[in-house]
Each structure stands twice: as structure tokens, then as C-alpha cells.
C-alpha positions as CSV (number, residue, x, y, z in Angstrom):
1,X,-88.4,-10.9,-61.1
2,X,-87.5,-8.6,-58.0
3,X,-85.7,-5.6,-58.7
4,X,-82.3,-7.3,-57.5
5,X,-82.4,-9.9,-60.1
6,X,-83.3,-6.8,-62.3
7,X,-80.5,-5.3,-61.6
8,X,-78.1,-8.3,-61.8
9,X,-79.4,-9.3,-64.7
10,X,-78.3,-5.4,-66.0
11,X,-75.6,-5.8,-64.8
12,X,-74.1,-8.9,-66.6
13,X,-75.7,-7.9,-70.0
14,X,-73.6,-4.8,-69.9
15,X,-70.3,-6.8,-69.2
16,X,-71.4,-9.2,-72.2
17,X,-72.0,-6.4,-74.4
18,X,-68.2,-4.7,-73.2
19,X,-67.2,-8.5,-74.2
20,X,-68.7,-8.3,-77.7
21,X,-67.7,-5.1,-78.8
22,X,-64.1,-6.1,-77.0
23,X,-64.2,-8.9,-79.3
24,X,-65.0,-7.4,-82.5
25,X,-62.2,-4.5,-82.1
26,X,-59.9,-7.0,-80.8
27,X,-60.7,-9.0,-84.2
28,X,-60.9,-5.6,-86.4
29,X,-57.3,-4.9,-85.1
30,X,-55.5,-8.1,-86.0
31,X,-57.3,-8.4,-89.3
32,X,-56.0,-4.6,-90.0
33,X,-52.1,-6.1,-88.6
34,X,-51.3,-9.0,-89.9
35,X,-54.4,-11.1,-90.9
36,X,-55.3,-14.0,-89.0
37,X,-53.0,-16.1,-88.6
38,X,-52.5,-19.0,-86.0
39,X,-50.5,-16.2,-83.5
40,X,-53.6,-14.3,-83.8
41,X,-56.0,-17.0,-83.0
42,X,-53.5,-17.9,-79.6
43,X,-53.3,-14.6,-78.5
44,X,-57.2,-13.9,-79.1
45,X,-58.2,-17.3,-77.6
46,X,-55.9,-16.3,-75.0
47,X,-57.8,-13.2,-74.0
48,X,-61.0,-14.8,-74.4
49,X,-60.2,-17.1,-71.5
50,X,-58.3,-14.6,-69.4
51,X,-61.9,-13.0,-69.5
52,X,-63.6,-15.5,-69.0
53,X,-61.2,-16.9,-65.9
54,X,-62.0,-13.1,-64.4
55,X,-65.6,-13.6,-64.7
56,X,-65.8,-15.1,-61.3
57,X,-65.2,-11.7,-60.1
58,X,-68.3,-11.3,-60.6
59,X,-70.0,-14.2,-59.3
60,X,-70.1,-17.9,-60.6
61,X,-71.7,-18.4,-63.9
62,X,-71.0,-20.9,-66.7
63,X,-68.5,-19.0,-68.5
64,X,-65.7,-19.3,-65.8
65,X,-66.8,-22.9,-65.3
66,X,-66.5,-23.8,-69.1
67,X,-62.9,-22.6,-68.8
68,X,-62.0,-23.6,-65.5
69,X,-62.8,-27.4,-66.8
70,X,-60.8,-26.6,-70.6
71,X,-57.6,-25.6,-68.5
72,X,-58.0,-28.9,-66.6
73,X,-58.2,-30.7,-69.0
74,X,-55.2,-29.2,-70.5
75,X,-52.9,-29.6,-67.4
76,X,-54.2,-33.2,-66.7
77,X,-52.6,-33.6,-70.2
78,X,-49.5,-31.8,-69.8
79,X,-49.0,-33.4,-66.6
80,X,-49.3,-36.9,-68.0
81,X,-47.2,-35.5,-71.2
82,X,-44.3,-34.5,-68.4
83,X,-44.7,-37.4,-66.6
84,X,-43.8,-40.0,-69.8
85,X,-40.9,-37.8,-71.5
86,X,-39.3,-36.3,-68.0
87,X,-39.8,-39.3,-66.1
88,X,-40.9,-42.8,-67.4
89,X,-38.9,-41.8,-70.8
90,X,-35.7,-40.5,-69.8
91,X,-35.5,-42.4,-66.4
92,X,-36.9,-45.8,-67.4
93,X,-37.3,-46.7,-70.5
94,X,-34.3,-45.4,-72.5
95,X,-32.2,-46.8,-69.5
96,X,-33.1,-50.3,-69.9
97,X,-34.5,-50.5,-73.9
98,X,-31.7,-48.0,-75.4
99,X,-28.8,-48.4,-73.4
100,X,-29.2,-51.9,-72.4
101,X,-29.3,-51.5,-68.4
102,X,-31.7,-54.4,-67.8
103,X,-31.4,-54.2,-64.0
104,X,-34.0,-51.2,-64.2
105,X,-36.6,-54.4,-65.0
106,X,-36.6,-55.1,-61.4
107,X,-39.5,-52.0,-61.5
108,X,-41.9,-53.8,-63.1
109,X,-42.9,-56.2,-60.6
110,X,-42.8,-53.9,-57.7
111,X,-45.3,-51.2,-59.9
112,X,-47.3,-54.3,-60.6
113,X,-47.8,-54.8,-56.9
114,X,-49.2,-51.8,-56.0
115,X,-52.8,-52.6,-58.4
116,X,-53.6,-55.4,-55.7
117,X,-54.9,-52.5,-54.0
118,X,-58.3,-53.1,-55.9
119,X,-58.3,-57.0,-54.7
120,X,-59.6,-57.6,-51.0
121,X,-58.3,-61.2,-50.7
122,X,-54.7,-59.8,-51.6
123,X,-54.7,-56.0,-50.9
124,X,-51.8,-56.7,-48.5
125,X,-49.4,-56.8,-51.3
126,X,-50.2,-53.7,-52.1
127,X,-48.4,-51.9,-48.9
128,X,-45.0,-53.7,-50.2
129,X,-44.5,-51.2,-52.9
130,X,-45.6,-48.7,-50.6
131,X,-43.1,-49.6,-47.7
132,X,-40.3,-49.8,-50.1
133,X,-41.4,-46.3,-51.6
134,X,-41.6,-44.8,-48.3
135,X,-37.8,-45.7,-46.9
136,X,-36.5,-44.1,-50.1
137,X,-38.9,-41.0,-49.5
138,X,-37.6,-40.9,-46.0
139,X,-33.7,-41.4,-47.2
140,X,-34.0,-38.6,-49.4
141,X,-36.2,-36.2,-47.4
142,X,-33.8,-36.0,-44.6
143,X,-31.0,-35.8,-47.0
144,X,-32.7,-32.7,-48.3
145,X,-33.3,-31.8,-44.6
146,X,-29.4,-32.0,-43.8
147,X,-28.2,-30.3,-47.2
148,X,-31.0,-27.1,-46.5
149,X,-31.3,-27.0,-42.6
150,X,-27.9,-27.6,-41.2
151,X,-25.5,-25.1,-43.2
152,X,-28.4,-22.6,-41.9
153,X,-27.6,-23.9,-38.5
154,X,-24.0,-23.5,-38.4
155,X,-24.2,-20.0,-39.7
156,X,-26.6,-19.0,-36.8
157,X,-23.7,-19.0,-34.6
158,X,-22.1,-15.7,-35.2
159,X,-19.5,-13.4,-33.8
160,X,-20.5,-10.2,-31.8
161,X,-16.8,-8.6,-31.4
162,X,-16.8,-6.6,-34.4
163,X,-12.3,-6.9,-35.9
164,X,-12.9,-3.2,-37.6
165,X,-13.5,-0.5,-35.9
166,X,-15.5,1.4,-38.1
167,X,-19.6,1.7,-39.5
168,X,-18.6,0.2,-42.9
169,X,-16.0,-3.0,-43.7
170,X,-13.7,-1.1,-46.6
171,X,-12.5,-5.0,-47.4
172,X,-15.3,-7.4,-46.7
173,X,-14.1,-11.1,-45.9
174,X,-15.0,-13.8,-43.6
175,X,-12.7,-12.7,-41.5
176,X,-13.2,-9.0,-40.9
177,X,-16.6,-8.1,-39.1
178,X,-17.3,-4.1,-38.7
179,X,-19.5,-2.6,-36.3
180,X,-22.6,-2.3,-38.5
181,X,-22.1,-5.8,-38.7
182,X,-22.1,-6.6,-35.6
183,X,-25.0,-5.0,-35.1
184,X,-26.4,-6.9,-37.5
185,X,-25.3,-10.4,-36.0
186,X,-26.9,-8.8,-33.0
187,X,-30.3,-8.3,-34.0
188,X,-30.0,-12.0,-36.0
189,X,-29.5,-13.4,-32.7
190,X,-32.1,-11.6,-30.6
191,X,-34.7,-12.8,-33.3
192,X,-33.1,-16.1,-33.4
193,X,-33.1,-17.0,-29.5
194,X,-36.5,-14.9,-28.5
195,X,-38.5,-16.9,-31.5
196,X,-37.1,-19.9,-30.5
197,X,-38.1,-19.0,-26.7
198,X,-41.6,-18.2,-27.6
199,X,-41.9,-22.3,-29.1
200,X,-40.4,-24.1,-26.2
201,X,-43.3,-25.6,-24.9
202,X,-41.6,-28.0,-22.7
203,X,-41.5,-26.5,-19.6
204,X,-43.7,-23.5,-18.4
205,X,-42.5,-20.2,-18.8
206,X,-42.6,-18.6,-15.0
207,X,-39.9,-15.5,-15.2
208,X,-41.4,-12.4,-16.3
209,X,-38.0,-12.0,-18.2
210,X,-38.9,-15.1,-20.3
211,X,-41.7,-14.3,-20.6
212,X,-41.3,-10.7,-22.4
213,X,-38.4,-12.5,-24.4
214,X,-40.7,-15.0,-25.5
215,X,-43.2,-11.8,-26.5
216,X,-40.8,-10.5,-28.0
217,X,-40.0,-13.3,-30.7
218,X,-44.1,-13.2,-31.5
219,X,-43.7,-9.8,-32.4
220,X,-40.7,-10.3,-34.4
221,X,-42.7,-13.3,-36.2
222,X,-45.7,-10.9,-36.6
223,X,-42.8,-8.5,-38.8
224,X,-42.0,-11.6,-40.3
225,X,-45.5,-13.0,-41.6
226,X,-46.1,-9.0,-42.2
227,X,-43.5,-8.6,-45.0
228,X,-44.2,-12.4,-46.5
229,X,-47.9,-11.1,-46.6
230,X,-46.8,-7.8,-48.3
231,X,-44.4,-10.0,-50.8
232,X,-47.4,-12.2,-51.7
233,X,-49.6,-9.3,-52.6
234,X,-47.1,-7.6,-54.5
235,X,-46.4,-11.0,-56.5
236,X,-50.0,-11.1,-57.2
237,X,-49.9,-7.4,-58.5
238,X,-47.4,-8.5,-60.9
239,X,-49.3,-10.9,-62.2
240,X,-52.2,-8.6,-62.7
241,X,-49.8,-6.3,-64.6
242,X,-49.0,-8.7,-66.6
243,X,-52.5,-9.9,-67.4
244,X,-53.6,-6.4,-68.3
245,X,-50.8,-5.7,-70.2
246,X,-51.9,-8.6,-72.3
247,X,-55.0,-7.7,-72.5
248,X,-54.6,-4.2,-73.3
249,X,-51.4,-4.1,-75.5
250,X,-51.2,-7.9,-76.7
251,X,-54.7,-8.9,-77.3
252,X,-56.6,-5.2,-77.5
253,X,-53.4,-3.5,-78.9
254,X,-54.5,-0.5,-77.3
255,X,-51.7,2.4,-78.1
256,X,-50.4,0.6,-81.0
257,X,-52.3,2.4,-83.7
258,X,-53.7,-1.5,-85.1
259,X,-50.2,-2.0,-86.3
């Protein structure tokens, strides 16, 4: 044994020893509070596996993978658990079996269809179920489409003549723009038209003037990505707040005196 495998090895027996004794005050505490009940057992098991979920900081070892295949397991369950009483339950079978709306039976057949997939004489009939599937997908994505996209496309055309003449609207309404924002529709409109510049592909961009408006929507998309990049981080601070804040109050009830 080299001395980095030495020193790895050091490494991990002193984060399984922090574990144990983490363990054993973690159990000392809740014994001392209110016995051990089956909140106590959640809440330890619970910071069991949020340890053992942040051992692959680390590296990879069978810890994380013994939890990464128990929480799995448990969301192939809840998934199939969500599936029956959201959507076969309340969306098929009390339709037709409790409130007598047989016409739901049609279903049946048509699900029935799609396990020809596994024949390779009649696999064909599988694609029926599929076809069928697919125009209602396509109906109701371009409904979603129309109810998202378009209201956003009618409120991109905005007025630049500001009907108050001052920095700040003292009675905001539809109907009153102040200068601030006009300003405001302003810059909306630059980002709007230079970003969309930038994508038009269609035709090569010869002017010089394009071409710097065009630059000038991929630097207004960098500000963009930029503050969805800083919004992601900051959501996974939270949740590491919220994870040591279990860990350290919930499970460790650190600062609470054991009580």
C-alpha cells in the first residue's frame, strides 16, 4: 500500500469515526428528549442518509450507492403509488366503475394495443395507440403554446411616448405610462429586437450596423444566462441551508440544550 492509499485510507476512517461518534450523540440526545419514538427514528434515519447521500463528496464508495439504490426504490414506488390514485384512480376507474360513465371502456382496447410491441408478426398495431396518443399530445401542446407564448407576444408591443411627464406614475393604470417607464419599455425593446437579430439566420448579416445590433443581443443573453446561473446557485445554497439546518438543529440538536 503506497502512501496515497495510506493516506486515503486515513482519510475515510476519520470521517467514519466523525459518523460514529455523530451517531451516538445524535442517539444520546433524543433518548435524553423524548425517548425514541417513531419521529426520532425518521428524523435519525433521515440524517443517516443525508450523510450518506454527501458521501460522494468524497468519492464513490458503497455507502452513497446503498442509498442512492434505497431512494430509488422509494420513488419507483411513489411514482407508481401517484400514478394509480392521481391518475388511473381518479381519471379512470371511478369514472366508469363508480359513476357509471362506461364510454371510458373504449381505453381498454386501445392500452391493450400498445403490448403488440413485444410480437414481431403484429408489432404494427402497436404504432395505433401511439398515433392516436401523439395527435392529442400535439392538440394540447400547442394549446399550452398559444395560452403561454402569445399573451407574451402581444405585450412585447409597447408604447414609447410616455402620457406623464414625470420619473414616477403617482396613479399607475394601463393607461398612464411615465417616463421611467418609458424607459423601461425602451430597454425591453432593444433586448427584444437585438436578441432576436442575433438568431435570424436566414439571410447573412452584411451591415456593420446589424451586425453590432446582433452583438449586442449576445451580450444582453450573456446578462441573461448570468443572472439564471446566479439564481441556480443561490437555489442550491438554500437547499444546503436547509440540509445543515437539519442536520445540525433537527437531527444533531446542536444549540438546543438535548431538550
Amino acid at each position: 500500500m503506497n502512501n496515497r492509499d495510506r493516506s486515503a485510507w486515513g482519510i475515510l476512517g476519520a470521517i467514519a469515526v466523525i459518523l460514529l461518534l455523530a451517531v451516538v450523540l445524535n442517539l444520546r440526545a433524543h433518548a435524553f428528549a423524548q425517548g425514541f419514538t417513531p419521529k426520532v427514528l425518521g428524523v435519525w434515519l433521515g440524517g443517516l442518509a443525508t450523510l450518506a447521500l454527501y458521501s460522494i463528496l468524497y468519492k464513490e464508495n458503497p455507502v452513497y450507492r446503498l442509498a442512492e439504490h434505497i431512494y430509488l426504490g422509494l420513488a419507483a414506488r411513489y411514482v407508481v403509488v401517484v400514478a394509480w390514485t392521481d391518475v388511473l384512480s381518479t381519471q379512470w376507474y371511478d369514472p366508469i366503475f363508480k359513476e357509471g360513465k362506461w364510454l371510458w371502456l373504449w381505453v381498454v382496447p386501445l392500452a391493450a394495443m400498445a403490448y403488440f410491441v413485444f410480437s414481431r408478426k403484429h408489432g404494427w398495431i402497436s404504432r395505433i395507440p401511439l398515433v392516436i396518443l401523439g395527435g392529442f399530445a400535439a392538440g394540447q401542446v400547442f394549446q399550452a403554446f398559444a395560452k403561454q407564448y402569445f399573451p407574451q407576444i402581444r405585450d412585447s408591443f409597447r408604447s414609447l411616448r410616455p402620457t406623464v411627464m414625470s420619473l414616477q406614475n403617482p396613479h399607475p393604470s394601463p393607461e398612464t405610462l411615465s417616463i421611467s417607464g418609458a424607459i423601461n419599455n425602451a430597454v425591453f425593446l432593444i433586448t427584444l429586437l437585438s436578441v432576436v437579430t442575433y438568431f435570424l439566420f436566414a439571410f447573412e448579416q452584411k451591415s456593420k450596423a446589424v451586425r453590432n445590433f446582433a452583438l449586442t443581443g449576445r451580450w444582453l443573453i450573456m446578462i441573461g444566462f448570468g443572472a439564471i446561473f446566479g439564481s441556480t446557485i443561490m437555489t442550491r445554497f438554500a437547499l444546503l441551508v436547509d440540509r445543515m439546518y437539519f442536520l445540525l438543529i433537527e437531527w444533531m440538536r446542536a444549540g438546543t440544550g438535548g431538550a
